[in-house]
C-alpha positions in Angstrom: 100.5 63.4 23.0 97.7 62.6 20.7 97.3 64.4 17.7 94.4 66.6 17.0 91.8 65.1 14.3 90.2 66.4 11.2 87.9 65.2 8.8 90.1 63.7 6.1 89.1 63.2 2.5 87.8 60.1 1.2 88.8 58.8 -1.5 86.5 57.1 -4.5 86.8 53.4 -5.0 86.4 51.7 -8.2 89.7 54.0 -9.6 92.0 51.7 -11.8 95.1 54.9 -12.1 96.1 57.5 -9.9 95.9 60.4 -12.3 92.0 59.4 -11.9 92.2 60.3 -8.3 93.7 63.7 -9.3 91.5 64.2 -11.9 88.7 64.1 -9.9 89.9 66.2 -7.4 90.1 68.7 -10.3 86.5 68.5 -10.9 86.1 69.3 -7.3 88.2 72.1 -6.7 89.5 73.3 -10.5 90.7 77.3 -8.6 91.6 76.0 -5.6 96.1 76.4 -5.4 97.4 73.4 -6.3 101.0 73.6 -5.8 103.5 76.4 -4.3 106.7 76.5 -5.5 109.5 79.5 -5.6 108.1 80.9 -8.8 104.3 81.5 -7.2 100.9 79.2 -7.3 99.3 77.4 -10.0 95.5 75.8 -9.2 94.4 72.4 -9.9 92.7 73.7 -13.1 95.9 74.8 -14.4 97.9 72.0 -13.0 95.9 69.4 -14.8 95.9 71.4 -18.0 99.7 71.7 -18.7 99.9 68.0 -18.0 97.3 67.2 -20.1 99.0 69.2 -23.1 102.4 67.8 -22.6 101.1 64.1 -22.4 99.4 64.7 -25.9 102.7 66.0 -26.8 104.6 62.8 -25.6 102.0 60.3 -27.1 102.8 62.5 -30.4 106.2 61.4 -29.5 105.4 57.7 -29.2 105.4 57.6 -25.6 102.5 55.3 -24.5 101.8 52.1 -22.8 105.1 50.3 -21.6 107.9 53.0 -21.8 109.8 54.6 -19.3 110.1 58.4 -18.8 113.1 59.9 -16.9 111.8 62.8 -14.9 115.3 65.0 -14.5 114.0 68.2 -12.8 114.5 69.7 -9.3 111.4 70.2 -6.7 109.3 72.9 -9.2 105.8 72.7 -10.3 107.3 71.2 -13.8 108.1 68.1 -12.1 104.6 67.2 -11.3 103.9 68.6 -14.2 105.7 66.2 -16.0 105.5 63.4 -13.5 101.4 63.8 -14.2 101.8 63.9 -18.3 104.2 60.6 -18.3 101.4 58.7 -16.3 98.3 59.8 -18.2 100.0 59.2 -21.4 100.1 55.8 -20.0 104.1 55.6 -19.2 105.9 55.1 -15.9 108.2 57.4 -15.0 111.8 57.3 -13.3 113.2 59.7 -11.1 116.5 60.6 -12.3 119.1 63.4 -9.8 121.1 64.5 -12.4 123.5 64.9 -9.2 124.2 61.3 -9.1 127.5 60.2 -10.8 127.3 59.5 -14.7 127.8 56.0 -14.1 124.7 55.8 -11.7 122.6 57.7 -14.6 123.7 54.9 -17.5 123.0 52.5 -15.4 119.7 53.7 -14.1 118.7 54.7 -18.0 119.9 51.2 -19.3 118.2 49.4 -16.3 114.9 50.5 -17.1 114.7 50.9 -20.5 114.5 55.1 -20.4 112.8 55.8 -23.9 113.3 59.8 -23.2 114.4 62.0 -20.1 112.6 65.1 -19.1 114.3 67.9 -18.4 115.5 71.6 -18.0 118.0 73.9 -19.1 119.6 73.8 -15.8 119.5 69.9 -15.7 120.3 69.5 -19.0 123.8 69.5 -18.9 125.1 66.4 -17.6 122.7 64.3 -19.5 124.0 66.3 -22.5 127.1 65.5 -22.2 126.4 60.9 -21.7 124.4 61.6 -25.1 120.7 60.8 -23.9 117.7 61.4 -25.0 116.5 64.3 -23.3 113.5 66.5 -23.5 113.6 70.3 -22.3 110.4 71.1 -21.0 111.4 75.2 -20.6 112.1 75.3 -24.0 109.0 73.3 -25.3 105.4 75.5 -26.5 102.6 73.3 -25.6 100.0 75.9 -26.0 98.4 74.5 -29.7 97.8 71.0 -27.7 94.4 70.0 -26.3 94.2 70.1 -22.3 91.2 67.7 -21.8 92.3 64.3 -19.6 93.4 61.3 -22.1 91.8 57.9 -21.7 92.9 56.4 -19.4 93.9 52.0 -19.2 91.5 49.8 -16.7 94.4 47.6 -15.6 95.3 48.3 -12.2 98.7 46.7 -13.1 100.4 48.8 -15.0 103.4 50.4 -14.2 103.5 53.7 -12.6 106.7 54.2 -11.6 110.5 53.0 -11.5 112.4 53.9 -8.0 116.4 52.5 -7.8 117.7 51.6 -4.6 120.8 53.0 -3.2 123.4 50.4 -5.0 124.8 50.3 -1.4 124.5 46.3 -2.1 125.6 46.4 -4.9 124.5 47.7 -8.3 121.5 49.8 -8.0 118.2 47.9 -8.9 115.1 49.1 -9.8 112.0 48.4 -8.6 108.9 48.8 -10.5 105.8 49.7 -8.7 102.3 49.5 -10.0 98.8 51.9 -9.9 96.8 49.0 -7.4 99.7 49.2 -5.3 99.7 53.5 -5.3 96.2 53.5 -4.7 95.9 50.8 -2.1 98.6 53.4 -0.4 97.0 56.4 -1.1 94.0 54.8 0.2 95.1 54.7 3.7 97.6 57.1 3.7 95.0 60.2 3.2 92.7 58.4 5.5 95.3 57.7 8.5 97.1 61.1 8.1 93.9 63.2 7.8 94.4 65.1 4.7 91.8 67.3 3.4 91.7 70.7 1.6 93.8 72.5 4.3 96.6 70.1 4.3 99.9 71.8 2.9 102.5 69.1 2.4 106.2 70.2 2.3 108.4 68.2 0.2 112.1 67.7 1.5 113.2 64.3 0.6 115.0 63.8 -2.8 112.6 63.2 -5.9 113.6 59.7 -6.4 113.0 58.8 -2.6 110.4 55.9 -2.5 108.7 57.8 0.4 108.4 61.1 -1.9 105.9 59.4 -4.3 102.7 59.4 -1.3 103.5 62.8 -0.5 103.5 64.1 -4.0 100.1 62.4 -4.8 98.4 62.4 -1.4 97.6 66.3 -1.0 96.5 66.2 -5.0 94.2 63.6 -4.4 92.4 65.4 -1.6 92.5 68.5 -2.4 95.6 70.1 -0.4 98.4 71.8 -1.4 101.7 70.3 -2.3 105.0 72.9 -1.1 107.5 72.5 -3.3 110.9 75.0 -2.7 113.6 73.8 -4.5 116.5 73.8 -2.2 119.6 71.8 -4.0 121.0 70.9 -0.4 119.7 69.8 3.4 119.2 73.1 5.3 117.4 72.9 8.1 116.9 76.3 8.9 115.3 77.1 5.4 113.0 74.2 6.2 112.1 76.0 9.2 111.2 78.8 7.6 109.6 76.9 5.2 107.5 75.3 8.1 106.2 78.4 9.7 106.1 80.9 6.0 103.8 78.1 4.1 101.8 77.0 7.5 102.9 73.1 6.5 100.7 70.0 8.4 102.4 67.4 6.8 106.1 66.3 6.2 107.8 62.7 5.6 111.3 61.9 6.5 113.8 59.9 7.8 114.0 60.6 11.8 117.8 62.4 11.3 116.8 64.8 8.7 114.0 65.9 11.1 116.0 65.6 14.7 118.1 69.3 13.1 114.9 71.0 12.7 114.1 70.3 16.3 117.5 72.0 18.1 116.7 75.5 17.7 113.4 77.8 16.8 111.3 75.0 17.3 107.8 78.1 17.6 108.5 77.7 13.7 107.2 74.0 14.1 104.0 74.9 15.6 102.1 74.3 12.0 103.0 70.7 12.0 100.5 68.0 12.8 101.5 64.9 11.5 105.3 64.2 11.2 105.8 60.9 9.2 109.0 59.3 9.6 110.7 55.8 8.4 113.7 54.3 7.1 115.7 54.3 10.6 115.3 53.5 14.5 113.5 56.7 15.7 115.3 58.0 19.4 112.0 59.1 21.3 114.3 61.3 23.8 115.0 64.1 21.2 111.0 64.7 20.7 109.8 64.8 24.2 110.6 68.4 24.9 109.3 69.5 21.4 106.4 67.6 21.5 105.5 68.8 25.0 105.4 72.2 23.4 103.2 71.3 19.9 101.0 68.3 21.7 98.6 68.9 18.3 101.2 67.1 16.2 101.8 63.4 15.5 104.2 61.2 14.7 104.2 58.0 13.2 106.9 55.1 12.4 106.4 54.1 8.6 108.4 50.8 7.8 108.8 49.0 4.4 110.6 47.9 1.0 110.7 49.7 -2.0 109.4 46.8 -3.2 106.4 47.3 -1.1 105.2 50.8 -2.6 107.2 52.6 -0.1 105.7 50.9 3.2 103.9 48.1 4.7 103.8 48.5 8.3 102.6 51.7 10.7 102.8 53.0 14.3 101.1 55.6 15.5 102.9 57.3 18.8 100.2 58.5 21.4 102.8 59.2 24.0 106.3 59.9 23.5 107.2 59.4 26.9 106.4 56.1 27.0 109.4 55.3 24.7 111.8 57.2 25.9 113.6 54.1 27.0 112.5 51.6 24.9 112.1 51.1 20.7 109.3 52.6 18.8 107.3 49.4 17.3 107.3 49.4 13.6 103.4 48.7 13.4 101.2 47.5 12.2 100.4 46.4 8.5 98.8 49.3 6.7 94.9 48.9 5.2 95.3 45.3 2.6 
């Protein structure tokens, strides 16, 4: 059921960070939307502005090259907001749920050395209460600080962000992932799942998912649109409704959080055109009779550590049928 193919966007070469990639994305397309989220739009121009001011705020603050910035916010343009400003004022930053148990949030903060947490009033609470240094970003007035891009480091190595495994080993350990690795994925991510400007990328998986980080970057890097509807639990039929409302092309998950969306009302699929999925065995059965209906879309097996960036091997499925009764391969290893 092969997938129908666009131009996707190519990205420059030569970039040492990945706020470069947005940045320049900016240049292209400053009023193009950005982002959608439950309170509206906000375009590229705008985007890059706020981060800019509130990473001159947090290099005011003392946050710079080497520290680690908490990022305790739920699926709102404010996250990328902030997830932008830690990176261009030269931090990495660590996604935080402040769901997880207060034991899992210590260790996490201890782990990897949290300077500050960035947060909201609705966030705020827990992380109140363990005594951490916390920054509320609703409550801060960046307005009297300058929106032009900071300078940017030329090493490829530095850190861009801190993602903790589930602890189901054990304790929870963090790995930390540079900006070569990001863009080597970013790379071949936009190339192999053809975004461009129309792409609209719906975000489902929890912010500190290793597979979240491509698909928070990859539509701002080529000039899509990154859907971000902060729902606090699963629902499948909001996703639905999600899918079909914001037109989505693109969405990353593990094969059970996307089998749901697939029992009922699948005409609300009919958007999709490439359906990522990794972490678990995929069962081809439960996609034939959808994919008979949409044969435009196309899935793919992602497969890979954390440790990895997020993935190292790929497989493309050109026909479901053929795997019906036999394993989905994991791939093949992605571009270097």
């Amino acid at each position: 059921e092969g997938a129908v193919t666009g131009a996707s966007t190519a990205l420059p070469s030569g970039i040492s960070h990945v706020q470069q990639l947005f940045e320049q994305q900016v240049v292209r397309s400053p009023n193009a939307t950005a982002i959608v989220d439950n309170q509206g739009e906000i375009s590229y121009q705008n985007l890059n502005a706020a981060a800019n001011q509130l990473a001159h705020y947090l290099q005011q603050q003392g946050i710079g090259h080497g520290s680690r910035v908490g990022i305790c916010l739920p699926r709102h343009r404010d996250a990328m907001i902030a997830i932008l400003a830690v990176i261009k004022a030269g931090a990495a930053y660590v996604p935080i749920d402040h769901n997880y148990p207060e034991q899992r949030i210590l260790h996490i903060v201890a782990e990897a050395n949290t300077q500050l947490i960035i947060c909201n009033s609705a966030t705020h609470a827990q992380l109140k209460v363990l005594n951490l240094n916390t920054l509320l970003l609703d409550e801060l007035n960046l307005e009297n600080y300058r929106s032009e891009n900071l300078t940017c480091g030329r090493d490829t190595r530095d850190a861009l962000y801190v993602i903790f495994t589930s602890g189901s080993t054990g304790a929870p350990k963090g790995a930390e992932l540079c900006h070569q690795g990001e863009i080597n994925l970013l790379q071949w991510y936009v190339k192999d799942c053809e975004f461009n400007a129309s792409s609209r990328v719906l975000i489902i998986s929890a912010l500190g998912f290793d597979l979240t980080q491509k698909n928070l970057f990859a539509p701002l890097v080529s000039g899509g649109q990154l859907i971000l509807r902060d729902m606090p639990h699963y629902d499948a039929d909001a996703i639905r409704q999600c899918i079909a409302q914001d037109q989505i092309s693109h969405i990353n998950c593990a094969p059970s959080a996307f089998y749901p969306l697939m029992e009922i009302r699948i005409e609300q699929l009919q958007s999709l055109r490439h359906v990522v999925l990794g972490g678990e065995p995929i069962q081809a059965a439960r996609f034939v009779d959808w994919l008979h209906s949409n044969n435009a879309c196309r899935i793919t097996n992602h497969y890979g550590p954390t440790e990895c960036t997020d993935i190292a091997l790929s497989y493309s499925i050109d026909n479901i049928d053929e795997f019906v009764k036999q394993d989905i391969p994991l791939g093949l290893p992605n571009d270097n």
